[in-house]
N, C-alpha and C positions, 0 to 999 in steps of 0.2 A: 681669581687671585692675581691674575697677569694683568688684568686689565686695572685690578685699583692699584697695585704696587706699579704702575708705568705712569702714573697719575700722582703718585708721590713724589718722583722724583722727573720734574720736567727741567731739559727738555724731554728727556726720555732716557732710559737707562744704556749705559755704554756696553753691559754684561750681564747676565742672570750666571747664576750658581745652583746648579742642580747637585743637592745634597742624596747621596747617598749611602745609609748604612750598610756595611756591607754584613754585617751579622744577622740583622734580619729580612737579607735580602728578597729568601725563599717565603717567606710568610706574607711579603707585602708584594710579589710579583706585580698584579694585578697593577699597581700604581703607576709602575714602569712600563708597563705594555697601554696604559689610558693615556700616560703621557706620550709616547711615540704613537698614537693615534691622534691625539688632538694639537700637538704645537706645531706651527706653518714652518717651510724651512726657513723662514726668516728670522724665525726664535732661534734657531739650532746653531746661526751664525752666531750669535751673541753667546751664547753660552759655554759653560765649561762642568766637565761634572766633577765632584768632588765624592772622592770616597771615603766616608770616617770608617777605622776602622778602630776596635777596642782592645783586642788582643790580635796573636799575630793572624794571618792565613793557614796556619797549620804546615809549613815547608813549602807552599805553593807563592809565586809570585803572584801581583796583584793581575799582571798580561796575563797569566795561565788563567787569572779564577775570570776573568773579562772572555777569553777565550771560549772557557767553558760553561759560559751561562749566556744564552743567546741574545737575551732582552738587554742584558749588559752592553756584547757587542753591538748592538743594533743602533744605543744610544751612544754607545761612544764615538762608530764611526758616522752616524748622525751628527755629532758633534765637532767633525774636522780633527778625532783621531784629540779634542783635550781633554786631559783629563788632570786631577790628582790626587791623591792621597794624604788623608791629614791623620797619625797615630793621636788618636786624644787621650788615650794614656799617660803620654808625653811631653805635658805641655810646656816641657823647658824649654823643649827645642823649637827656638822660634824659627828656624831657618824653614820649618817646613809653610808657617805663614809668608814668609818672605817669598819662597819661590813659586807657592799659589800668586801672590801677587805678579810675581814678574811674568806668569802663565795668562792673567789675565790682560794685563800692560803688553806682550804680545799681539794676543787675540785684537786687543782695541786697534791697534796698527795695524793687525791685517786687513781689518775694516774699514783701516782710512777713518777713524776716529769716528764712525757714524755711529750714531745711534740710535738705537730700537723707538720706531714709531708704531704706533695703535693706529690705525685707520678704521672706520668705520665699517667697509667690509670685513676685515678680522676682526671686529668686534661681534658684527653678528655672525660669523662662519662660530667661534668661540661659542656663542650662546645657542646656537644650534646643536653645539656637539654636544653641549651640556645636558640639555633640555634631551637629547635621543640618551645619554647615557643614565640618566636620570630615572625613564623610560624602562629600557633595561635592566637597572638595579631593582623600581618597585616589579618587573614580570619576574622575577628572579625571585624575590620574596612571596609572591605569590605561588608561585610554585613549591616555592620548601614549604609554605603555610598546606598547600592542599597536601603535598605528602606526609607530612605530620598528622592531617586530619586522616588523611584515610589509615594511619597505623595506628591513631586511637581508636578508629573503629574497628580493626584488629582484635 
């Protein structure tokens, strides 16, 4: 996915937006912890993560629930500590578009305006980690498949 979206947009992209819900954060774990195994830290510079949120935190700040969920922090302070939060309940309030942007208009300045290049060894480091997690999902599946079988013979 990183490899055709940097192919879309040449020369290459100034920022990637790592979207995240935060309501179903806990169900989709898994996604957030494959991503902090496979992007280089060179992806992590460009990036900022974004947290849609649909209703509120329940009293908690958004720092406390980041605090509190590891894989969160991991990716955030992965990410140079950006982050933001978009209420999509909300969608009057453009100001929170606006100051995503000026987060990202930031970011590209601290980069000294460079932007995210593909090179060939991250493209195959990329299709390696694919091809092993690939790997591990079908032994996974095989796995619940044989204990499934041995409880129908049960």
């Amino acid at each position: 996915m990183i490899e055709r979206s940097t192919s879309l947009c040449p020369p290459g992209p100034h920022a990637f937006l790592m979207v995240i819900p935060v309501e179903t954060l806990r169900e989709r774990q898994w996604i957030v912890e494959a991503l902090l195994e496979h992007l280089q830290e060179r992806v992590w510079r460009h990036t900022v993560v974004l947290f849609t949120i649909e209703e509120s935190l329940r009293g908690t700040t958004i720092e406390q629930h980041i605090e509190r969920e590891r894989c969160l922090r991991q990716i955030v302070e992965k990410c140079g500590n950006r982050y933001h939060v978009l209420n999509t309940t909300d969608r009057a309030d453009g100001t929170q578009v606006t100051e995503l942007l000026e987060k990202i208009e930031e970011m590209v300045a601290g980069n000294s305006g460079a932007y995210f290049i593909m090179d060939g060894a991250f493209r195959k480091e990329l299709e390696e980690k694919r091809r092993a997690a690939e790997e591990r999902g079908e032994q996974r599946l095989m796995k619940v498949q044989k204990q499934r079988e041995t409880l129908r013979a049960l």
